[in-house]
SEROFI-379775 format. One record per residue: x, y, z of N, C-alpha, C in turn. Coordinates in Angstrom, 2 decimals, decimal comma, padded with zeros to 5 digits, always signed. Each point is the difference from the previous one (the first is absolute). Layout:
% SEROFI-379775
n.x/n.y/n.z/ca.x/ca.y/ca.z/c.x/c.y/c.z
X/Y/Z/X/Y/Z/X/Y/Z
...
% end
This chain:
% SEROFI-379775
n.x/n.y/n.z/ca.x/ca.y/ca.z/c.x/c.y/c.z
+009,24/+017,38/+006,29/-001,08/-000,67/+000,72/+000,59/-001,03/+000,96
-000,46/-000,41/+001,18/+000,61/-000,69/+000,77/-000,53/-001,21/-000,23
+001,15/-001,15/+000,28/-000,40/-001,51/+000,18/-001,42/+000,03/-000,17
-000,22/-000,13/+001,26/-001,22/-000,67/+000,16/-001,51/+000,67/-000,88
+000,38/+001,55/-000,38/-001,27/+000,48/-000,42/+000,14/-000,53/-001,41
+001,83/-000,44/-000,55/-000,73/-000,26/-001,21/-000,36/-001,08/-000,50
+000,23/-001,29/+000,91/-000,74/-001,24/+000,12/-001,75/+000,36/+000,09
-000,20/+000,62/+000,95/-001,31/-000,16/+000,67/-000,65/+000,70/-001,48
+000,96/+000,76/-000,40/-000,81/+000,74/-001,57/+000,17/-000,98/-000,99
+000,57/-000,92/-000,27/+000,09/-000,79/-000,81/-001,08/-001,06/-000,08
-000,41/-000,76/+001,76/-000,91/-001,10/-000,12/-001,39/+000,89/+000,28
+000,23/+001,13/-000,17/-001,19/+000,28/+000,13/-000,94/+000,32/-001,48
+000,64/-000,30/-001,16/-000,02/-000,38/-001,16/+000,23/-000,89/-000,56
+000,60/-001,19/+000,89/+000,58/-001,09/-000,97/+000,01/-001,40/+000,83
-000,38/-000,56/-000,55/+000,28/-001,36/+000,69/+000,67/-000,84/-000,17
+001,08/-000,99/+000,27/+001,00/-001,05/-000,49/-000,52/-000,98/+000,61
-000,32/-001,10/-001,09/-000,57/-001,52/-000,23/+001,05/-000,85/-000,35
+000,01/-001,32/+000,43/+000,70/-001,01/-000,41/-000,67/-000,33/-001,16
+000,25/-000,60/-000,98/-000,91/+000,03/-001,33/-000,08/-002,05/-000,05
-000,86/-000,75/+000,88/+000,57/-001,11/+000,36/-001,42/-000,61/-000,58
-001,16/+000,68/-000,72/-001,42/-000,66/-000,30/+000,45/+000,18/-001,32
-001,15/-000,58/-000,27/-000,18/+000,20/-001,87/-000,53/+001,31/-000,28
-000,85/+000,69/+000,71/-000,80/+001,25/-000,26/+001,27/+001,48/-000,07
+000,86/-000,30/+001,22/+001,01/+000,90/-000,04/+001,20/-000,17/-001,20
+000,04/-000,99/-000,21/+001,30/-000,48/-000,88/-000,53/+000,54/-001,57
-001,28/-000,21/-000,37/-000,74/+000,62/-000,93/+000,15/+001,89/+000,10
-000,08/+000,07/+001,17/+000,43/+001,95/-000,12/+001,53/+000,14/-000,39
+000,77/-000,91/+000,42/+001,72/+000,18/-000,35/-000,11/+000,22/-001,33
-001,02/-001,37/-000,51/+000,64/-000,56/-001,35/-000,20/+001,65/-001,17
-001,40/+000,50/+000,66/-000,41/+000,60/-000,82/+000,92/+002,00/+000,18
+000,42/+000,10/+001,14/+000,72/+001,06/+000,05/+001,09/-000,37/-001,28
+000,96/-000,88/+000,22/+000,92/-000,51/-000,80/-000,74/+000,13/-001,48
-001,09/-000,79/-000,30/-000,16/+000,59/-001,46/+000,01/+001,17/-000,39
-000,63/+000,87/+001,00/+000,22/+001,51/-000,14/+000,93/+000,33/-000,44
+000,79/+000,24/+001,18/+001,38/+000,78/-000,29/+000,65/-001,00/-001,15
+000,13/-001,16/+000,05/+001,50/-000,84/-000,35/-000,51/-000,01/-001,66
-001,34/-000,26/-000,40/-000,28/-000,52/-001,07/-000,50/+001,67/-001,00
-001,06/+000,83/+001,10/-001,14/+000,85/-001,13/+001,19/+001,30/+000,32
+000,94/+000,08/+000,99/+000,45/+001,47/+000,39/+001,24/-000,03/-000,79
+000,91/-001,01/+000,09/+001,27/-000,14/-000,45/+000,90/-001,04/-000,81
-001,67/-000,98/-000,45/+000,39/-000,68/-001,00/+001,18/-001,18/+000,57
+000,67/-000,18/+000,97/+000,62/-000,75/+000,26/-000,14/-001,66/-000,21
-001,45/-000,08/+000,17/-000,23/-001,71/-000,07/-001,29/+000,63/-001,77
-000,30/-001,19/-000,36/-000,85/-000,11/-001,14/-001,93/+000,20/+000,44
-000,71/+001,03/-000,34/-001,19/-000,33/+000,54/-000,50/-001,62/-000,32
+000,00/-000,14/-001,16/-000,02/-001,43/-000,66/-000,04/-001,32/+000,95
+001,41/+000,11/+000,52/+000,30/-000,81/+001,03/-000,52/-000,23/+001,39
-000,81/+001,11/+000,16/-000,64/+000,33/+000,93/-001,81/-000,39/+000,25
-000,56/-000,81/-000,26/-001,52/-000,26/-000,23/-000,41/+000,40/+000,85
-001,15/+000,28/+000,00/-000,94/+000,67/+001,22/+000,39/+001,51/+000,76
+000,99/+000,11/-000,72/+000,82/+001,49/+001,08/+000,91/-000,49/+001,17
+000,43/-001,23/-000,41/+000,62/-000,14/+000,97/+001,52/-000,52/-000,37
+001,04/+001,01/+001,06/+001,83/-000,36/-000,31/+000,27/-000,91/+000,91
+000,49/-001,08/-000,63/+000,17/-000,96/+001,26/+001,28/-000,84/-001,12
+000,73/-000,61/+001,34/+000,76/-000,97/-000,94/+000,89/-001,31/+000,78
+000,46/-001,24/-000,26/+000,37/-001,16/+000,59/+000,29/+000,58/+001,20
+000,42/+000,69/+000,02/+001,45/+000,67/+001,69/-001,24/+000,35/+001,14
-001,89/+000,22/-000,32/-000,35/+000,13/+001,33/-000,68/-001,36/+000,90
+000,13/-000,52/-000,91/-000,28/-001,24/+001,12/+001,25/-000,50/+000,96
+001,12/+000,73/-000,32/+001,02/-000,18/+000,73/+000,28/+000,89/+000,56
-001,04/+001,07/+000,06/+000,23/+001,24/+000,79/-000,93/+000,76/+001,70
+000,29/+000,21/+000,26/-000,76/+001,12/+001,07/-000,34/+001,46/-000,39
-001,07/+000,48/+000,22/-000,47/+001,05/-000,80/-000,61/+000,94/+001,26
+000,07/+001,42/-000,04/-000,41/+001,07/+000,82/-000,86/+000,60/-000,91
-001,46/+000,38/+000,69/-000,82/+001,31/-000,78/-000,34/+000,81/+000,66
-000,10/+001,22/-000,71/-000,27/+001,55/+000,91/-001,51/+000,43/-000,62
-001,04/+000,62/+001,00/-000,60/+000,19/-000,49/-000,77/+001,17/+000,67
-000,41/+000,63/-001,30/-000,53/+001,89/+000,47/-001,08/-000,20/+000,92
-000,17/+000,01/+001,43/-000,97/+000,23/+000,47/-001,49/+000,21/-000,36
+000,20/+001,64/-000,46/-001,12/+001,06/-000,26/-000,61/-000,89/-001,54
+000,73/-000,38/-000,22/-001,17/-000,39/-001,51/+000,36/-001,59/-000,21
+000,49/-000,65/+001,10/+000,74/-001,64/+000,10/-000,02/-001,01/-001,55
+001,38/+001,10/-000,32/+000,30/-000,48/-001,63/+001,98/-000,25/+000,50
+000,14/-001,19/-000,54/+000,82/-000,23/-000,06/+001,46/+000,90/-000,44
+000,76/+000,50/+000,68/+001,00/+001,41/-000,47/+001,59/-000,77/-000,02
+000,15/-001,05/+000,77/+001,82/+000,02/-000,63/+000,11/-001,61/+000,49
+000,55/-000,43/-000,74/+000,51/-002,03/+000,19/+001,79/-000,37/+000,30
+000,24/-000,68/+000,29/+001,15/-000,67/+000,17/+000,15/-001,11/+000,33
+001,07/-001,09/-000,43/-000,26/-001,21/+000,45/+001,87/-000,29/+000,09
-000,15/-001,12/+000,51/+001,39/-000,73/+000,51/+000,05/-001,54/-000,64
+001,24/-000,02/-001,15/+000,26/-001,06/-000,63/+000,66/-001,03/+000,71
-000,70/-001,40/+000,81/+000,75/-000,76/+000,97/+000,46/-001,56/-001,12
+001,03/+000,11/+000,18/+000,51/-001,60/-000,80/-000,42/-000,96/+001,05
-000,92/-001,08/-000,72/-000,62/-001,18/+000,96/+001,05/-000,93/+000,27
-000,45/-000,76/+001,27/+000,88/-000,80/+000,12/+000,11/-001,71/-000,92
+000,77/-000,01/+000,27/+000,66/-001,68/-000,93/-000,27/+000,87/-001,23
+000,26/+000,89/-000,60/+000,08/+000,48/-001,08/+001,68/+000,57/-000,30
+000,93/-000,41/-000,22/+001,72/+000,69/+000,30/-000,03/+000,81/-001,75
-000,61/-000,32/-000,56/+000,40/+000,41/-001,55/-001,05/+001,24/+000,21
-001,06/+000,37/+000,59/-001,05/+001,12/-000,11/+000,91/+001,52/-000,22
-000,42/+000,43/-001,02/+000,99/+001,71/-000,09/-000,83/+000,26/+000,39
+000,20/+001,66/+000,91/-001,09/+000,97/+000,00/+000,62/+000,83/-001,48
-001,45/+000,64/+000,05/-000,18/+001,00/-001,16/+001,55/+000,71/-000,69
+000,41/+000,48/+000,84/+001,08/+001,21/-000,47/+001,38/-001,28/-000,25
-000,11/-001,24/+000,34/+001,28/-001,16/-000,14/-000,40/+000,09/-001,89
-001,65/-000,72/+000,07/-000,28/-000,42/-001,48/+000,21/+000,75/-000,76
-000,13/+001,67/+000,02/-000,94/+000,59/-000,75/+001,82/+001,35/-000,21
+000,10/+000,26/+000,79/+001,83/+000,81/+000,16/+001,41/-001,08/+000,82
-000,06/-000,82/+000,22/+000,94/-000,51/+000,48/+001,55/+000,31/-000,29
-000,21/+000,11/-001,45/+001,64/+000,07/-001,13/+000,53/+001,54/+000,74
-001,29/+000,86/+000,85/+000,35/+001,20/-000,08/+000,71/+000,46/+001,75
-000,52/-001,70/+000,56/+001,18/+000,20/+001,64/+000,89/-000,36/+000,16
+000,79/+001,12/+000,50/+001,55/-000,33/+000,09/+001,11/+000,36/+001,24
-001,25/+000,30/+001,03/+000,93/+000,20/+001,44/+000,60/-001,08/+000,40
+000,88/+000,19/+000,51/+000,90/-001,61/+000,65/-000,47/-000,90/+001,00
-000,85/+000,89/+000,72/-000,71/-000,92/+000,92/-001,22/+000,56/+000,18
-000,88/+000,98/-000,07/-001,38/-000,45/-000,16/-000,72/+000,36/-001,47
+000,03/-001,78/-000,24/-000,95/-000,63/-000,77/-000,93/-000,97/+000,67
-000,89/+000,02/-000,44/-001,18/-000,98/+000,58/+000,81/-001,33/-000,05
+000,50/-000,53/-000,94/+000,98/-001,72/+000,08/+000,97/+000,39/+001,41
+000,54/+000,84/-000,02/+000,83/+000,19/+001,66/-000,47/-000,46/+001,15
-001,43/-000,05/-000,16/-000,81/-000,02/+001,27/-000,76/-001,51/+000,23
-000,64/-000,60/+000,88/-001,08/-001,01/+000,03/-001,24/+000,13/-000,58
-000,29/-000,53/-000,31/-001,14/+000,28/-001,19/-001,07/-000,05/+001,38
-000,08/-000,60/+001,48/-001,09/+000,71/+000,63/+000,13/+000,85/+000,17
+000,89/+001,32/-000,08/+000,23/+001,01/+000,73/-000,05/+001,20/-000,76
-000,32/+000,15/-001,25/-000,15/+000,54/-001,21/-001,49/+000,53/-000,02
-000,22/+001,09/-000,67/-001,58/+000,31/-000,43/+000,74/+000,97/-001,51
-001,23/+000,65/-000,39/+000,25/+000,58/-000,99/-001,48/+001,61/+000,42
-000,01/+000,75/-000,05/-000,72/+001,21/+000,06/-000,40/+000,57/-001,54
-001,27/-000,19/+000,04/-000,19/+000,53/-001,74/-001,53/-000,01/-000,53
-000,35/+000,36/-001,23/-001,45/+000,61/-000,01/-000,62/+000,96/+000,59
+001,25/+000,69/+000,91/-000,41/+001,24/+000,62/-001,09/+001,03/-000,80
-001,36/+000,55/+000,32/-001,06/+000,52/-001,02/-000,58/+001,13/+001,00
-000,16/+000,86/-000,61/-000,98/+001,07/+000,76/-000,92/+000,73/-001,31
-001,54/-000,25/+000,35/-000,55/+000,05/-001,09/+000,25/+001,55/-000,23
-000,28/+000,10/-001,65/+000,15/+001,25/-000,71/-000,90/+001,13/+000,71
-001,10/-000,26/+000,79/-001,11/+001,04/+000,50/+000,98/+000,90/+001,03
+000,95/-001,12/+000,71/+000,79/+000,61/+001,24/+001,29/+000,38/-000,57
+000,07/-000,02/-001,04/+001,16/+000,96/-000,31/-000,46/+001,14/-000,80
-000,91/+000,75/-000,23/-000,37/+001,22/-000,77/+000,71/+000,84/+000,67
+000,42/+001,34/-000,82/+000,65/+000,82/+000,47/-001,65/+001,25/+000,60
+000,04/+000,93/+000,24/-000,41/+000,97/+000,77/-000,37/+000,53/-001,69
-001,41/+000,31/-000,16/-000,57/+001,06/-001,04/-000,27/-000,97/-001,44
+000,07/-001,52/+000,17/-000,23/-000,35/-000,82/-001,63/-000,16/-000,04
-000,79/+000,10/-001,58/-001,39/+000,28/+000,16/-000,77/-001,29/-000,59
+001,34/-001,25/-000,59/-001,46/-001,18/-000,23/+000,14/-000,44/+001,48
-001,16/-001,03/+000,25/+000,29/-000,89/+001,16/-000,11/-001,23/-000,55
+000,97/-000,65/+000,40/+000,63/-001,22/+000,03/-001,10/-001,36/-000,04
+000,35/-000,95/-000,96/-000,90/-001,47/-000,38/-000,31/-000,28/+001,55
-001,27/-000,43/+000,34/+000,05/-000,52/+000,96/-000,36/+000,74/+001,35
+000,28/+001,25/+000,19/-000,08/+001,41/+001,17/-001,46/+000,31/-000,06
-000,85/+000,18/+000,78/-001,21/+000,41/-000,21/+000,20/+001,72/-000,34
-001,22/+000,43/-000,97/+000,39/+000,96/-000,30/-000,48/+001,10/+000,60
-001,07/-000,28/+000,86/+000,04/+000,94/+000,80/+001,01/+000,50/+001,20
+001,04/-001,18/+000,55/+000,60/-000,35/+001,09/+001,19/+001,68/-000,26
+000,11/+000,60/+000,73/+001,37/+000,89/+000,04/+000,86/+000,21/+001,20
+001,03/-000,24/-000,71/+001,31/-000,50/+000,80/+000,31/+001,54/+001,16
+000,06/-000,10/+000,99/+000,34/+000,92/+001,26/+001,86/+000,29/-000,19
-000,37/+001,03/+000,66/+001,89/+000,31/+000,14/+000,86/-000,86/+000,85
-001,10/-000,26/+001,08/+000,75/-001,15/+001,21/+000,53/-001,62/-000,94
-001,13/-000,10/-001,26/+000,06/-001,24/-000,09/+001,50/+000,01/-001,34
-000,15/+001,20/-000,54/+001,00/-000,03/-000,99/+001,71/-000,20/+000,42
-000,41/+000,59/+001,73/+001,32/-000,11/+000,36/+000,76/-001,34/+000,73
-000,78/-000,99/-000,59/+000,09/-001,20/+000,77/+000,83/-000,91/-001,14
-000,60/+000,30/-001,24/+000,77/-000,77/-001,10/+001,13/+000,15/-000,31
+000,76/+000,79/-000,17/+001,69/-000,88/-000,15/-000,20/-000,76/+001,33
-000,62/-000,03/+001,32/+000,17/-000,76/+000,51/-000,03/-002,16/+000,13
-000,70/+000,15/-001,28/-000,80/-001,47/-000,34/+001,36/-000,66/-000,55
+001,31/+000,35/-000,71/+000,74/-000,94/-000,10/+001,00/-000,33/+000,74
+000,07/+001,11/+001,16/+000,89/-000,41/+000,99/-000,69/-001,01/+000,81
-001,52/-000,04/+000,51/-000,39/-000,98/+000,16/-000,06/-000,91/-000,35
-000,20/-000,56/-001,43/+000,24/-001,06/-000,66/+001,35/-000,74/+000,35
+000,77/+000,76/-000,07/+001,64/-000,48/+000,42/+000,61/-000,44/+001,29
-001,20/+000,87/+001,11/-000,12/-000,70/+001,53/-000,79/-001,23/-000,08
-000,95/+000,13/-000,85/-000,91/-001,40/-000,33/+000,84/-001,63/-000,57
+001,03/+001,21/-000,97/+000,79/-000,97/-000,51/+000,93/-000,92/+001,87
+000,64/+000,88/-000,16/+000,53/-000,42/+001,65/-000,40/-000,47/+001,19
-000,97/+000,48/-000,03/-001,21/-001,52/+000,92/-000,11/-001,23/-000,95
-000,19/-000,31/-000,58/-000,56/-001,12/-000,75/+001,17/-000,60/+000,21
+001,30/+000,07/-000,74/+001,30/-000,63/+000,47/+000,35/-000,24/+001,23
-000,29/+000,98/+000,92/+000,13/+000,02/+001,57/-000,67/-001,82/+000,04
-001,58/-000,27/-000,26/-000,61/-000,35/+000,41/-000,02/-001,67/-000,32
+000,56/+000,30/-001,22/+000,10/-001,16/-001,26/+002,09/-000,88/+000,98
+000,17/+000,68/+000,62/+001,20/-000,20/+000,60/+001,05/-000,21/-000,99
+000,25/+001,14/-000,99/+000,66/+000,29/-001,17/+000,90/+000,97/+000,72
+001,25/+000,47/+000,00/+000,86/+001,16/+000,27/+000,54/+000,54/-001,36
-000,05/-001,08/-001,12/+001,20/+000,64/-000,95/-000,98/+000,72/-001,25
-000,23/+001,28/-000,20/-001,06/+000,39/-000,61/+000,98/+000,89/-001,04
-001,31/-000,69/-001,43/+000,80/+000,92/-001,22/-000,90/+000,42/-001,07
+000,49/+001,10/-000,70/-001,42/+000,26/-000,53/+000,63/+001,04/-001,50
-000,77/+000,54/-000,63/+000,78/+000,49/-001,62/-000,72/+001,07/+000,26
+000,40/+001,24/-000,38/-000,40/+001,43/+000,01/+000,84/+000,84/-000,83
-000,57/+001,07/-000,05/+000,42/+000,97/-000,66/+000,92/+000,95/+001,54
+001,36/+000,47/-000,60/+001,28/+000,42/+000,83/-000,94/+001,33/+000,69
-000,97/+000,50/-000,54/-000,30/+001,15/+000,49/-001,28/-000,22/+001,26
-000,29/-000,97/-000,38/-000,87/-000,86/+001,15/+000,82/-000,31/+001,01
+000,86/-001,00/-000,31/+000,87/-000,14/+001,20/+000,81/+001,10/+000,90
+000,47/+001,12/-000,54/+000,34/+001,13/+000,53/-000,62/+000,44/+001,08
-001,78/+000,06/-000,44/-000,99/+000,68/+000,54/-000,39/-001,08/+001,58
+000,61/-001,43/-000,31/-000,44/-000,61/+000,79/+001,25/-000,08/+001,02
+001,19/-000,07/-000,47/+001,24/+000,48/+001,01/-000,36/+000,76/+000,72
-000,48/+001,36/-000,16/-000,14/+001,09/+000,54/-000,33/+000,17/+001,21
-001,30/-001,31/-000,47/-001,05/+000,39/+001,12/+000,21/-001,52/+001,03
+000,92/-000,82/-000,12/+000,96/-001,32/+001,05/-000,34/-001,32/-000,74
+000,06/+000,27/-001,43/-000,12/-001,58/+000,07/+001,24/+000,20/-001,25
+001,22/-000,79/+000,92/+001,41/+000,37/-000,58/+000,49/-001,28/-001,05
-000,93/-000,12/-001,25/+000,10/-000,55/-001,24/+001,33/-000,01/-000,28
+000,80/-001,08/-000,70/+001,29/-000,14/-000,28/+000,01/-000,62/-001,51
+000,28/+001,18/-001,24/-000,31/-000,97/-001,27/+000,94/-001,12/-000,05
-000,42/-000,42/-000,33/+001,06/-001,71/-000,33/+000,08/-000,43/-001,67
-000,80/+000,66/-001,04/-000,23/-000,16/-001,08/+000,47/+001,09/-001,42
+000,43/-000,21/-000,87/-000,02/+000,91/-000,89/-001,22/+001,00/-000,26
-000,31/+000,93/-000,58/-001,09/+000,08/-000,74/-000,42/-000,12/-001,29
-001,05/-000,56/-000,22/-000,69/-000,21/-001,08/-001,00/+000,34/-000,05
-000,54/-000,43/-001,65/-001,64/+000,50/-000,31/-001,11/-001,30/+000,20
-000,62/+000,31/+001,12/-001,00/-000,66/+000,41/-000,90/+000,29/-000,12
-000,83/+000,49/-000,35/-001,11/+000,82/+000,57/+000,10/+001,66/+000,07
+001,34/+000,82/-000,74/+000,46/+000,72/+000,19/+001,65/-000,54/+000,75
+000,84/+000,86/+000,16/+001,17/-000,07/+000,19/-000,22/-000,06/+001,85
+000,43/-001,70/+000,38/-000,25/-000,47/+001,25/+001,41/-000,53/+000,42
+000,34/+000,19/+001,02/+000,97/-001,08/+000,86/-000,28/-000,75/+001,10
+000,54/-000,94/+000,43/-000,28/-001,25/+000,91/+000,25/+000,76/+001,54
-000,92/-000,37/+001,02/+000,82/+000,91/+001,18/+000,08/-001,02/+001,60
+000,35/-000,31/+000,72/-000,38/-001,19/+000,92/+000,64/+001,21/+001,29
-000,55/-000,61/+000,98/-000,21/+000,46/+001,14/-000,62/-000,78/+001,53
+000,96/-000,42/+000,77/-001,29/-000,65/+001,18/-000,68/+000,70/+000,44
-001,43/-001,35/+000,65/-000,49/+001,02/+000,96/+000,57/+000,80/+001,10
+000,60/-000,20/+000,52/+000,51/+000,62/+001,47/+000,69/+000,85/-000,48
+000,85/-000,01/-000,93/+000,44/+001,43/-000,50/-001,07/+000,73/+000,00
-000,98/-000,25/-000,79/-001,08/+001,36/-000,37/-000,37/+000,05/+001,56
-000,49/-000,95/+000,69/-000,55/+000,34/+001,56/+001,05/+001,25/+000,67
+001,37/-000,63/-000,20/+000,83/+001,00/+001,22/-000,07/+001,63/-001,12
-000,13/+000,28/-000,67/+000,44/+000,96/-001,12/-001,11/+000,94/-000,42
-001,77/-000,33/+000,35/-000,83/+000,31/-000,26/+000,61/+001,42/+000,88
-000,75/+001,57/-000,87/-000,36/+001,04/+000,61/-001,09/+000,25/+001,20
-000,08/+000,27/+001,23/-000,76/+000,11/+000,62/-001,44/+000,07/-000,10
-000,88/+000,49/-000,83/-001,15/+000,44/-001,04/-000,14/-001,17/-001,03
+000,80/-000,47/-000,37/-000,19/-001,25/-000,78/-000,31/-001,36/+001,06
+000,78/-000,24/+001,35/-000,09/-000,88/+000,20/-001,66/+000,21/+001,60
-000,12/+001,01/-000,40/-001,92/+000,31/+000,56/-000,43/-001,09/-001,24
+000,41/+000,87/-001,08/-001,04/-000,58/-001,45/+000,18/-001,86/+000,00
+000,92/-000,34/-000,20/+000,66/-001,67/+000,40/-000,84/-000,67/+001,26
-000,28/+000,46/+000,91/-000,19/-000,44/+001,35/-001,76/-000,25/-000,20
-000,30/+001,47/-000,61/-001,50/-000,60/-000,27/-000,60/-000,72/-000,93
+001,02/-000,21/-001,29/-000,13/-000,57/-001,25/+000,04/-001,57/+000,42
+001,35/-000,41/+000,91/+000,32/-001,18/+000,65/-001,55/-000,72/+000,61
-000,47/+001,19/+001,21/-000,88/-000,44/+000,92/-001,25/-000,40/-000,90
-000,11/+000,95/-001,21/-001,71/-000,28/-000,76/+000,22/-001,84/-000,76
+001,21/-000,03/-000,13/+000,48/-001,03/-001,22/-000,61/-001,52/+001,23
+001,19/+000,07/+001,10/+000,03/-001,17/+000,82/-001,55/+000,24/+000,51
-000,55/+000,64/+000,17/-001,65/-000,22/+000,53/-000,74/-000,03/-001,09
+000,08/+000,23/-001,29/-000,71/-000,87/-000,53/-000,13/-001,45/-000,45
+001,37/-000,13/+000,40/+000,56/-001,11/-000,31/-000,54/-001,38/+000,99
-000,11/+000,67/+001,17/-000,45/-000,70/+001,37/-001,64/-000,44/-000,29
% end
């Protein structure tokens, strides 16, 4: 599919929001309980009141939401962990939580200025947009009459590469270059692939499943993006800064 048709196929299903109200930040919170808490057990429902995953790191954060057009339900979140200023002791997430587990010589988040640092994480795409093809419940939340088109099925693996251009605006924007984030090696592969040239810096460990630390600037991912990706970036960028305006 070319550039541009598969942007124009993408927003023509999806919309990317800055998540900067209380009303939107409430759709993040609650994708995240989804996936993070009822799909994969990662955080505690318990911990979670109201249905909602939230935790200290977003008030220090910037947050992106995507949302399905055709039935305007919230479909994939991401946010950007910024260390405040006059704060020099603030870890991001992956310092507190894996630190013992980085060990590149020079990029570690302490290498760097603590303005110039972000962290990429909470990456979520709700469970409705990841069904495979022929599955017959429909999903918490999906209206049940609503049925998914072939055009629209072919848009979703598209939602986390967006998220990850989302991720890269927000840093762009936040005037962050040094961006780092914890994934699974087979994620990062998938995201090499397609130009955003991740460099692990970390052992792996069990996080959340077996994760490693990965950092990367922006302008790397800018010069490195695949042609088709950086359509997807350009409009992800443009929806982010105009809502932002």
């Amino acid at each position: 599919m070319p550039a541009s048709s598969l942007v124009e196929h993408f927003q023509e299903y999806f919309q990317v929001l800055p998540a900067d109200e209380p009303e939107r930040l409430e759709q993040v919170f609650r994708i995240r309980y989804a996936v993070y808490c009822r799909e994969f057990g990662y955080e505690r429902e318990e911990d979670c009141p109201g249905g909602l995953e939230r935790d200290e790191y977003d008030e220090h954060a910037v947050h992106c939401l995507i949302v399905h057009r055709p039935t305007v339900r919230a479909a994939g979140c991401i946010r950007v962990v910024i260390p405040p200023p006059g704060q020099p002791g603030f870890q991001l997430p992956l310092e507190r939580f894996c630190g013992e587990s980085l060990d590149h010589p020079e990029r570690r988040p302490d290498h760097f200025p603590r303005e110039d640092i972000g962290e990429v994480s909470r990456l979520a795409v709700h469970t409705q947009f990841r069904r495979r093809k022929g599955e017959s419940e429909t999903p918490a939340g999906f209206p049940a009459d609503y049925i998914l088109t072939e055009d629209e099925r072919r848009t979703f693996p598209l939602l986390g590469l967006a998220l990850f251009c989302a991720g890269t605006s927000l840093m762009k924007q936040a005037g962050r270059e040094q961006a780092f984030v914890m994934m699974e090696r087979r994620l990062a592969r998938m995201l090499q692939a397609s130009g955003f040239p991740f460099v692990q810096v970390g052992r792996p460990m069990e996080y959340h499943g077996e994760r490693a630390a990965y950092h990367v600037t922006v302008q790397q991912v800018l010069d490195s993006m695949r042609p088709d990706i950086r359509e997807l970036h350009e409009f992800v960028h443009s929806s982010l800064t105009a809502g932002l305006a």
